[in-house]
C-alpha positions in Angstrom: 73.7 41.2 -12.0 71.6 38.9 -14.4 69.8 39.9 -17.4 67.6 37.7 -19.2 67.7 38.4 -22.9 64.3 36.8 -24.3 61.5 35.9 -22.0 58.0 34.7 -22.6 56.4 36.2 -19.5 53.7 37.7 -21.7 52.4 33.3 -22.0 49.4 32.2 -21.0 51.5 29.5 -18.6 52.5 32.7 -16.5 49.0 33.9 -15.6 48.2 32.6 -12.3 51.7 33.3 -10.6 53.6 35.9 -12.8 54.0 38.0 -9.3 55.5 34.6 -7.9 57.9 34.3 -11.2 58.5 37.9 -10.8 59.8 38.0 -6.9 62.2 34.7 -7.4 63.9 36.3 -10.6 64.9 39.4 -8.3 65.8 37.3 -5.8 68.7 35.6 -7.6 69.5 39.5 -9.3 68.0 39.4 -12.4 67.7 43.0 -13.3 65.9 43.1 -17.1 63.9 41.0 -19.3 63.1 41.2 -22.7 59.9 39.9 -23.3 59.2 39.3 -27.1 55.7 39.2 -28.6 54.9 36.2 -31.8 51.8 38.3 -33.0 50.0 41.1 -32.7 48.4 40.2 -29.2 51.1 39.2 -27.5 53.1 41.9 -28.9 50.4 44.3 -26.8 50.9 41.8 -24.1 54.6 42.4 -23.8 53.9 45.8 -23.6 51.3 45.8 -21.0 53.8 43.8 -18.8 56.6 46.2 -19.0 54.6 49.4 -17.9 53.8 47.3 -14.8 57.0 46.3 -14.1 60.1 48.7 -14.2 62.7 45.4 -14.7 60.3 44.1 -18.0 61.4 45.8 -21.2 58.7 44.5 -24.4 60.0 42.9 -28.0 57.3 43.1 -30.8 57.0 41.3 -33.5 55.2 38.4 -35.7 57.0 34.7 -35.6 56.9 32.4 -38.1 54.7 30.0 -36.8 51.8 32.9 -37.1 53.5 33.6 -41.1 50.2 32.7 -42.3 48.0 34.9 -44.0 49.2 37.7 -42.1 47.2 40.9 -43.2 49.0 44.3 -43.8 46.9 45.9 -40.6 48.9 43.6 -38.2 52.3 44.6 -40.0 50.9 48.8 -39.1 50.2 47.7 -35.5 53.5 46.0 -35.5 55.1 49.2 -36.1 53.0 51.2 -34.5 54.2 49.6 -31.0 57.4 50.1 -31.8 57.2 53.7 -31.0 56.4 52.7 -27.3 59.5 53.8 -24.8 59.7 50.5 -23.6 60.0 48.5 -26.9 63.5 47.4 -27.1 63.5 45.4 -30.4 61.6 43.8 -33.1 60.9 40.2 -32.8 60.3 37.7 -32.1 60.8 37.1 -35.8 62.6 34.4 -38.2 61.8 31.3 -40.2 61.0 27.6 -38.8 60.7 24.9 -41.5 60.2 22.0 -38.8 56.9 23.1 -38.2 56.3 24.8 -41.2 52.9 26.4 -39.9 52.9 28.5 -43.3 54.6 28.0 -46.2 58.0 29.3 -46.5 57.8 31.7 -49.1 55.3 33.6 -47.4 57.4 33.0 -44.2 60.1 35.0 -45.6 58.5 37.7 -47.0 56.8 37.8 -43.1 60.6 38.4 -42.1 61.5 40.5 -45.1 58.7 42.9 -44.0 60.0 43.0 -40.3 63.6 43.5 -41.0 62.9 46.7 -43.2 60.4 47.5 -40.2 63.6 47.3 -37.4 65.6 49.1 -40.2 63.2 52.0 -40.3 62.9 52.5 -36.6 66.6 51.4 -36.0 66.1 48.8 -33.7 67.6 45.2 -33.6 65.9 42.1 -34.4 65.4 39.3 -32.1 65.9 35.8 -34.9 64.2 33.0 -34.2 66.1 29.6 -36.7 64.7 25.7 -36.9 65.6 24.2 -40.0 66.1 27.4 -41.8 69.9 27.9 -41.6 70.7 28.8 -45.2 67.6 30.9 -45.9 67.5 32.8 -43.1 71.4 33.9 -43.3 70.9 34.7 -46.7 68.2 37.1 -45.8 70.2 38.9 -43.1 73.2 39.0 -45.1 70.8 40.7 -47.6 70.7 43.4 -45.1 73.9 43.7 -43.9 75.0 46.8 -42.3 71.2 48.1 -42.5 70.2 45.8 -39.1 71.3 43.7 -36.5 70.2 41.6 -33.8 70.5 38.7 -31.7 70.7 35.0 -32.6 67.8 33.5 -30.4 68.7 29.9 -29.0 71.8 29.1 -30.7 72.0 25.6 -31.4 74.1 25.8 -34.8 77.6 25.3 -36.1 80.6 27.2 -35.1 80.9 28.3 -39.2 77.4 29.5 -39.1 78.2 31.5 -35.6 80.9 33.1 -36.9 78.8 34.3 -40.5 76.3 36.1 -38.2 79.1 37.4 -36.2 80.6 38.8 -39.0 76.8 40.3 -39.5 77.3 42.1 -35.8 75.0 40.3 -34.7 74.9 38.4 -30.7 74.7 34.8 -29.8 72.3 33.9 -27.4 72.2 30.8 -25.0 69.5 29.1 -23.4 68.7 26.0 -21.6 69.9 23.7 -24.2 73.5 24.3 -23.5 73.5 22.4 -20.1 71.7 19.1 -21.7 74.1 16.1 -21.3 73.9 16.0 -25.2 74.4 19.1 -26.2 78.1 19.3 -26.5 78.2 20.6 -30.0 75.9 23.7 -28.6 79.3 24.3 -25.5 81.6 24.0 -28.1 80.1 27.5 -29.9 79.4 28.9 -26.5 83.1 28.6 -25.7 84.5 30.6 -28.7 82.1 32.9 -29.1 83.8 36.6 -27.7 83.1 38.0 -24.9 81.7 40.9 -25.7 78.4 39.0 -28.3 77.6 36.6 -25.9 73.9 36.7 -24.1 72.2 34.4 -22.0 68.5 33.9 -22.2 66.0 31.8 -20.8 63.1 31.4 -23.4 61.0 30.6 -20.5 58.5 29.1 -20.5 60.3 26.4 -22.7 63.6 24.8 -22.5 64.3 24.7 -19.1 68.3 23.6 -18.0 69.4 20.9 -16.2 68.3 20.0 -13.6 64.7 21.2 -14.6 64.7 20.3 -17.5 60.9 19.1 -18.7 59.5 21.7 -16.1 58.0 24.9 -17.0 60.6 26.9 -17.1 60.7 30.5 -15.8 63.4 33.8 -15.3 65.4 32.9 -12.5 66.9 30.1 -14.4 68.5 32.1 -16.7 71.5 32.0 -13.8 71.7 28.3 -14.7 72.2 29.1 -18.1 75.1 31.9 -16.8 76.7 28.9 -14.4 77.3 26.6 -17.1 78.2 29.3 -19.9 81.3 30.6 -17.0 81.7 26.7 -16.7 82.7 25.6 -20.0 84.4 29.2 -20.9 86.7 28.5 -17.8 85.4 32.3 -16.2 83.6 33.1 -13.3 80.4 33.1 -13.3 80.5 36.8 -11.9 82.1 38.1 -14.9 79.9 36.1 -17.6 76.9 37.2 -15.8 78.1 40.8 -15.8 79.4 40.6 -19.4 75.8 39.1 -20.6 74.4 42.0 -18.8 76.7 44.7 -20.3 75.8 42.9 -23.7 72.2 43.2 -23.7 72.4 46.5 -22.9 74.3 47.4 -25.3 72.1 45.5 -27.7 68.7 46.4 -26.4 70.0 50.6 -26.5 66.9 51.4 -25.3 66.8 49.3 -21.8 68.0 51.6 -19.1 70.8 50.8 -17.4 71.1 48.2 -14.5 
């Protein structure tokens, strides 16, 4: 029973063999996917997806690499999709100062906008971090107890994990905690409790060892469970389970496995 918490199936590296992708993620019991959209588009994209397939549950939002110049008729569109039955969340939404596509005051205001969107129609947020520790805590902690979420890609410190636990919010793993270097990332994954810990894939990026460098794609995301049960000392049965019961719990509107 695997669920894999954020998903690019809706990217254009999918488009020739999103059946294939689709038939080897059952095949190792993956059950739902949250797709997330970055804009507008792909938003519609993720959408599309999941009324073709009964496992694929849709994410919309704007990211902060598409911040720029962002016009107020993508922000009604936005929430116009949330209304749809299968739209689980709002995101996938944050701040990234590495690439700094657009500058980060209007990045903020980009998330400020979408976290009194998810407020409004009570869904969580998907949050998306590079570089942006301090601002983007601030900004959830601005709306604490009005919205919660997931932490996308955890890569951060154990003091950071535990301010947006405090928040309510979930910790998410990917890939990155089975790189040979990434011992700092398995030392949050092991304290993190039980019951706030997802598992994602972030496919088509970030594929685990040993694929990583390769497009990566769904099924991994039982990789990702392996090494999380590894370094937590439980079977990987239970964390996969757990991950599962999270998500759902998280993503209220995903039916149940």
């Amino acid at each position: 029973m695997l669920f894999d918490s954020h998903c690019h199936l809706n990217d254009d590296q999918f488009a020739d063999d999103l059946a294939d992708v689709l038939t080897r993620a059952r095949a190792v019991g993956i059950k739902r996917i949250v797709v997330p959209g970055v804009d507008v588009a792909s938003s519609q994209r993720a959408i599309w997806l999941a009324e073709q397939e009964p496992e694929v549950f849709a994410a919309v939002g704007i990211h902060p690499e598409a911040a720029k110049d962002v016009p107020d008729e993508d922000f009604a569109q936005i929430e116009s999709l949330t209304s749809h039955p299968k739209v689980v969340a709002v995101g996938e939404i944050g701040l990234d100062y590495y690439w700094d596509a657009a500058p980060r005051p209007e990045q903020q205001d980009v998330l400020r906008r979408q976290l009194e969107l998810a407020e409004r129609c009570r869904l969580p947020v998907i949050l998306h971090n590079r570089e942006s520790t301090a601002d983007l805590v601030a900004m959830i902690e601005s709306f604490r107890g009005r919205v919660t979420g997931v932490m996308h890609c955890f890569n951060e410190s154990e003091a950071v994990a535990k301010r947006c636990l405090d928040l309510g919010y979930y910790i998410s793993f990917g890939g990155p905690v089975t790189f040979k270097k990434a011992d700092d990332v398995r030392a949050v994954a092991q304290v993190i409790p039980a019951d706030r810990l997802l598992a994602e894939t972030d496919s088509p990026y970030l594929s685990p060892t040993p694929l990583r460098g390769k497009r990566n794609e769904p099924e991994r995301v039982a990789l990702v469970v392996a090494e999380l049960a590894r370094v937590r000392g439980q079977d990987t049965e239970e964390v996969a389970r757990q991950t599962a019961e999270n998500a759902l719990r998280l993503f209220a509107k995903v039916t149940a496995l």
